[in-house]
C-alpha positions in Angstrom: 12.7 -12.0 -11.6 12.7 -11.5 -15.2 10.9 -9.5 -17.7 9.8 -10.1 -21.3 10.6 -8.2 -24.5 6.8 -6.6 -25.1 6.6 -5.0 -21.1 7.4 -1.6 -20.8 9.0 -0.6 -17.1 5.8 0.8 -15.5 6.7 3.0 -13.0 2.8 4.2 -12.1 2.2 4.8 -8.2 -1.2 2.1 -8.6 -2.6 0.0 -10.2 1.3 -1.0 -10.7 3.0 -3.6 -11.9 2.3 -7.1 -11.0 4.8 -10.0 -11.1 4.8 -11.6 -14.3 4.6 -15.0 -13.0 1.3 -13.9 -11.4 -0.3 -12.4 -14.5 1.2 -15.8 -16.4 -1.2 -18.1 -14.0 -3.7 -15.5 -13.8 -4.2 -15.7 -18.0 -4.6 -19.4 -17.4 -6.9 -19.3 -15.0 -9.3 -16.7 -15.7 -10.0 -19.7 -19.4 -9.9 -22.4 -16.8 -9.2 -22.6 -12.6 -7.8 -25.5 -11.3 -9.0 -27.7 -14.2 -12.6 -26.9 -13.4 -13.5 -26.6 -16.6 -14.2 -23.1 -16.2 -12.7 -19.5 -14.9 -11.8 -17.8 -11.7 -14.2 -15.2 -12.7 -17.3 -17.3 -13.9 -17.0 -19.6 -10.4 -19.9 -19.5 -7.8 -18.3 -17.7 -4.6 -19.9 -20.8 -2.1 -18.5 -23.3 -4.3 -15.8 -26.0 -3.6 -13.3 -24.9 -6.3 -13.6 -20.4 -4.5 -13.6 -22.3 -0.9 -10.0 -23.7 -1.8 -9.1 -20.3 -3.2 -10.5 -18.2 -0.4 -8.8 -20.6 2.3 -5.3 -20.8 0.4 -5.1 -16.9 0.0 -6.2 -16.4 4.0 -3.4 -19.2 4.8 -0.7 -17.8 2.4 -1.1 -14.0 3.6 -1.1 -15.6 6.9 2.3 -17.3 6.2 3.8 -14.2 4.2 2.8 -11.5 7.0 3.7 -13.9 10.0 0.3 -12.9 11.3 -0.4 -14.4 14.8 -3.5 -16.0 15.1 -5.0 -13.5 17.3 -5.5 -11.6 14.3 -8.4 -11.6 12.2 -7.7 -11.7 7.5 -10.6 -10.0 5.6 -10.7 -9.1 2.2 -13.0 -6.5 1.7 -14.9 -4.1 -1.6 -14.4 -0.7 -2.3 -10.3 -0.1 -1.7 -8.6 1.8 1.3 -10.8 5.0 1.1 -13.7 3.3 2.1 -11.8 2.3 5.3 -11.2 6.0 6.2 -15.4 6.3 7.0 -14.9 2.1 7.9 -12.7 2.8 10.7 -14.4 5.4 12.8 -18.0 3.9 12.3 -16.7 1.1 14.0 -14.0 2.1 16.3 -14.9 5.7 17.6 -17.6 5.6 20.3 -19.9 8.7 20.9 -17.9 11.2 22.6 -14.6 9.6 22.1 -11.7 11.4 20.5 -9.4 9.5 17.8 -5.6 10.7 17.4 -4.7 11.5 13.3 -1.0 11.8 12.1 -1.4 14.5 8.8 1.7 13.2 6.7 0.1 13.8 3.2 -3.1 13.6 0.8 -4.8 10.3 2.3 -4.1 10.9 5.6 -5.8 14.3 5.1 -8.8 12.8 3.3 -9.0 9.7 6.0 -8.7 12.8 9.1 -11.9 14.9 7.2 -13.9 11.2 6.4 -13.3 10.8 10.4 -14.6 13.8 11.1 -17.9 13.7 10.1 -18.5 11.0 12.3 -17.2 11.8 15.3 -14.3 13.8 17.4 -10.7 14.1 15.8 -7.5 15.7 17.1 -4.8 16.0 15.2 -1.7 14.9 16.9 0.6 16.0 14.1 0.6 18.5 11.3 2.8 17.9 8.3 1.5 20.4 5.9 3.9 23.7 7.4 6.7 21.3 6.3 5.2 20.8 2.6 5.0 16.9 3.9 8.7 16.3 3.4 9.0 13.7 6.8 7.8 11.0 9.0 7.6 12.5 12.6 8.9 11.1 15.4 7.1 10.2 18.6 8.3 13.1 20.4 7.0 15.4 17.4 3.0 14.0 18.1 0.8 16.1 20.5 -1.7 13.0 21.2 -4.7 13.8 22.5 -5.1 11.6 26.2 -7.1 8.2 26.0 -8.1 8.1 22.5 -10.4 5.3 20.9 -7.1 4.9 18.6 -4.3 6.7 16.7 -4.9 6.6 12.8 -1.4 7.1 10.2 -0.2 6.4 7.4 3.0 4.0 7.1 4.3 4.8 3.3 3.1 8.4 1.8 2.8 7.9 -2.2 2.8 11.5 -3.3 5.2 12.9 -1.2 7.7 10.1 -1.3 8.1 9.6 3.0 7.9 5.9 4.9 7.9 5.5 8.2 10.6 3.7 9.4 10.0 3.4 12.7 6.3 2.7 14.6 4.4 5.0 16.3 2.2 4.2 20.0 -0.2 6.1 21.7 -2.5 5.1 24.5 -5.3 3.7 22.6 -5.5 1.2 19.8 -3.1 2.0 16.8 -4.6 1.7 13.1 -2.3 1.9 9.8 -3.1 2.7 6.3 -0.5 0.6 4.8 -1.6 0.5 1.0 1.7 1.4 -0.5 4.2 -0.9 1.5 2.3 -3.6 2.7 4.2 -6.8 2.7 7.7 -4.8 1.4 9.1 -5.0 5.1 8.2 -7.2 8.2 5.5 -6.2 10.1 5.9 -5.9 14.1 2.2 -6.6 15.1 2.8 -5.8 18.3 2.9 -2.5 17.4 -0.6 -2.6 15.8 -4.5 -3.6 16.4 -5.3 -3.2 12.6 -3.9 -2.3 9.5 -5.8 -2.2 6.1 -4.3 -1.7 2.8 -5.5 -1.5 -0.8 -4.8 -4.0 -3.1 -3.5 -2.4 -6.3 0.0 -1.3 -5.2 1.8 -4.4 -3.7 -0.9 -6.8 -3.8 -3.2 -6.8 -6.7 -6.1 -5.3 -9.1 -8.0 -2.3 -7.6 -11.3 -2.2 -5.8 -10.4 -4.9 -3.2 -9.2 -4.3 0.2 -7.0 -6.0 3.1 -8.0 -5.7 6.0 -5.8 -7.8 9.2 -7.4 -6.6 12.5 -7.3 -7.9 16.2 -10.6 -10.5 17.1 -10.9 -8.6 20.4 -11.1 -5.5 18.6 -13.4 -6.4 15.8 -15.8 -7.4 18.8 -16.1 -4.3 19.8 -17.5 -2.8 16.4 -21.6 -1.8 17.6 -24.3 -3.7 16.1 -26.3 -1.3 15.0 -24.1 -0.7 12.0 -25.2 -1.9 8.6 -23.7 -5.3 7.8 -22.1 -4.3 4.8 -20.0 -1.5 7.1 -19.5 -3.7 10.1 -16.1 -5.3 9.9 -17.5 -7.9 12.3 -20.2 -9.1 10.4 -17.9 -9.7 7.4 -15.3 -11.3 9.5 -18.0 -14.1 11.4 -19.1 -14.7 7.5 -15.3 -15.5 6.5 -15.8 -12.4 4.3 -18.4 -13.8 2.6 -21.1 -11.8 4.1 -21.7 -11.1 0.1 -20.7 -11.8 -2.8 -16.9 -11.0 -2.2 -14.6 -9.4 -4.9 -14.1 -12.9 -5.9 -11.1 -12.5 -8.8 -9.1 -9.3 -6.5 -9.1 -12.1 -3.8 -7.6 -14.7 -6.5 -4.8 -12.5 -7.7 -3.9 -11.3 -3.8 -3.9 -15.0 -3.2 -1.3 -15.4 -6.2 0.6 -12.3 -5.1 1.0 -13.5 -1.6 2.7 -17.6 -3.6 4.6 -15.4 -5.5 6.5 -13.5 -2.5 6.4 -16.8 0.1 8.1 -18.4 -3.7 10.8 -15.5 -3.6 11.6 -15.5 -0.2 9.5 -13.9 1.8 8.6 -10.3 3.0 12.7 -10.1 4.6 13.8 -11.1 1.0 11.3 -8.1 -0.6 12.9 -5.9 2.5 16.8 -6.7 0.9 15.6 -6.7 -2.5 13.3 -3.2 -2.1 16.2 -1.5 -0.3 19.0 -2.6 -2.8 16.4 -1.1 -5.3 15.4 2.1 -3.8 19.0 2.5 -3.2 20.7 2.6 -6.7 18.1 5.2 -7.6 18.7 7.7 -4.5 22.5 7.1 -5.2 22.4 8.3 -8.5 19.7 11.4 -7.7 22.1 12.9 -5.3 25.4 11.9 -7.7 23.5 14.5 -9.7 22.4 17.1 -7.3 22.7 19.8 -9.7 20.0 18.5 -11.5 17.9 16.7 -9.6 15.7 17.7 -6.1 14.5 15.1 -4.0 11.5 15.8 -2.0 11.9 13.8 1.2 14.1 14.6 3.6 16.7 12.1 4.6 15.5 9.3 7.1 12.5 9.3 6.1 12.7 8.5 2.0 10.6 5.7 0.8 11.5 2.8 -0.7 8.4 2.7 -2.8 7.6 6.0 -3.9 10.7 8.2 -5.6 10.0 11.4 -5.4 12.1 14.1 -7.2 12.1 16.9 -9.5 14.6 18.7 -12.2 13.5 22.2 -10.4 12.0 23.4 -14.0 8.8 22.5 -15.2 10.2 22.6 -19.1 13.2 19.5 -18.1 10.6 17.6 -15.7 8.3 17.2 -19.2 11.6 16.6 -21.3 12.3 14.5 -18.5 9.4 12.3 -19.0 9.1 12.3 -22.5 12.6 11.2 -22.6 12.1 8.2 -20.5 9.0 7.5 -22.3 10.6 6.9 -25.6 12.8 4.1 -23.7 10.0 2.3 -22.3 9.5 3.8 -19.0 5.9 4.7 -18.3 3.5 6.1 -15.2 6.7 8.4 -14.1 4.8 11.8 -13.8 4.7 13.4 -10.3 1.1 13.4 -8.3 -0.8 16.9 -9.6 -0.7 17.9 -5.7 3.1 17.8 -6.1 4.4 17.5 -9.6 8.0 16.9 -10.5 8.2 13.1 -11.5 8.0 10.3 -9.2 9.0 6.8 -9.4 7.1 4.1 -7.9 9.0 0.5 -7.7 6.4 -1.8 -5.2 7.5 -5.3 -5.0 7.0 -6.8 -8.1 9.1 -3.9 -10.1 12.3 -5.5 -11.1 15.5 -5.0 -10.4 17.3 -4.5 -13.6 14.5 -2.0 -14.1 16.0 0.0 -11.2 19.3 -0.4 -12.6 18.1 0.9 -16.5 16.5 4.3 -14.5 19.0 5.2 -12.4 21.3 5.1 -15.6 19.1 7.1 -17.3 19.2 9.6 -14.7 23.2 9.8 -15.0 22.5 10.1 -18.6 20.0 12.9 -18.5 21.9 15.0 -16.0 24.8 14.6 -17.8 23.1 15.7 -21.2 21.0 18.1 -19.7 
């Protein structure tokens, strides 16, 4: 991967950065698609030139994810919150109970959408330990035959991944918006998982949504169409006017990774990445705190702090002047947090954990 002179290293949690070869075809395109004649953005959803798009961005995530066919792809509006009031209209009967893993902010806010439409217990509680690990299975308290058990695979704010799966006795659903596609994906060990686009896949405001056909068939009719992830699926999410350019860029994101190897080479590539950061946070203990607890640190999300408010902001403005942006901590944590999805480079990795060493060392 390479990077050009007039990019800064943006370090922000989402939208993030893009690969560049992505945003090279993507300038091209949105003047003139496929020499159409005209823009990615301007072209009728139903026509020839969006069918090829729409059918090459359903087979290429296909091919990136190694999702069986048993599995339904839909791209979907209004990003990964709308899921957490998506999921229980569709998949929590009257009277049923749905299982919720608590590991951080969304999970909290996907837990209180599910409750106002039906009955949640909350298998596990992370907020008594300020959210600094993944639990294990022995650590959940499920309730018995739930509709389906609800987490969260990478926590943003808080800095935590999952690095193991988690099972329960009904269907399992998985927020993965901030790691999707940085790791292979065991789909045994999940019915759906639904992630939004602007962290590891593309602009905001579009969704992806991969789900099991048997399980979409059970979503009830009387739902609005709009809020029925069965309609949109039998409609080849076209059950509208679909988030036509998000779908475009996904589709480019998903050329891009199958071009660089594949999710197992983003695996190799994410940890080597993740790595030279932690290495050089706990070479300088005295300065710096990380936040997750060992086992369970991301290898998206960097989450750290100096221990004084005064060094976090010289911190920042520090890395600021040498072209390192989005780096502030989440306001529900603070401290400074460094997010490096996918497309962040390598050598970017490399620069930041020097200028850690450099800034404990001067500091």
């Amino acid at each position: 991967m390479t990077t050009t002179t007039d990019r800064i290293l943006n370090f922000s949690a989402g939208p993030a950065t893009l690969p560049e070869p992505v945003l090279e075809q993507a300038r091209t395109d949105i003047w003139n698609v496929r020499e159409s004649g005209i823009g990615i953005c301007e072209h009728s959803h139903r026509g020839p030139v969006f069918d090829e798009v729409l059918a090459e961005a359903v087979a290429d995530c296909r091919a990136v994810g190694q999702i069986p066919e048993e599995f339904d792809i839909l791209f979907l509006q209004g990003g990964a919150t709308m899921q957490f009031a998506m999921v229980p209209m569709n998949f929590l009967p009257e009277g049923a109970t749905a299982n919720y893993v608590n590991t951080g902010v969304w999970t909290s806010k996907a837990q209180k959408e599910a409750m106002k439409l039906g009955n949640v217990h909350v298998a596990y509680e992370g907020e008594a330990d300020k959210f600094d690990h993944c639990p294990k299975q022995d650590e959940l308290e499920c309730a018995p035959d739930a509709a389906y058990l609800h987490y969260c695979s990478n926590n943003t704010i808080y800095g935590t991944q999952f690095n193991h799966t988690l099972s329960d006795s009904g269907r399992i659903v998985c927020d993965m918006s901030s790691d999707i596609f940085s790791k292979p994906i065991d789909w045994n060990a999940f019915d759906m998982i639904y992630a939004g686009a602007q962290k590891n896949l593309g602009p905001s405001g579009t969704v992806l949504v991969i789900a099991r056909k048997d399980m979409l068939e059970t979503c009830p009719t009387h739902l609005p169409s709009m809020l029925n992830y069965n309609a949109i699926a039998k409609k080849g999410s076209r059950l509208n006017t679909p988030p036509a350019f998000g779908i475009y860029l996904m589709g480019q994101v998903f050329k891009w990774i199958l071009s660089e190897g594949g999710v197992t080479a983003m695996h190799e590539r994410n940890t080597r990445k993740a790595s030279c950061i932690y290495e050089a946070l706990e070479a300088n203990s005295h300065c710096y705190t990380i936040f997750a607890k060992e086992g369970s640190r991301s290898l998206m999300n960097i989450s750290f702090t100096t221990n004084e408010d005064v060094k976090n902001e010289m911190f920042l403005k520090e890395a600021a002047s040498q072209g390192m942006s989005g780096l502030k901590g989440h306001r529900d944590l603070g401290g400074i947090r460094a997010s490096i999805y996918n497309a962040f480079p390598e050598e970017g990795c490399k620069r930041f954990a020097e200028f850690l060493n450099t800034f404990a060392q001067s500091h």
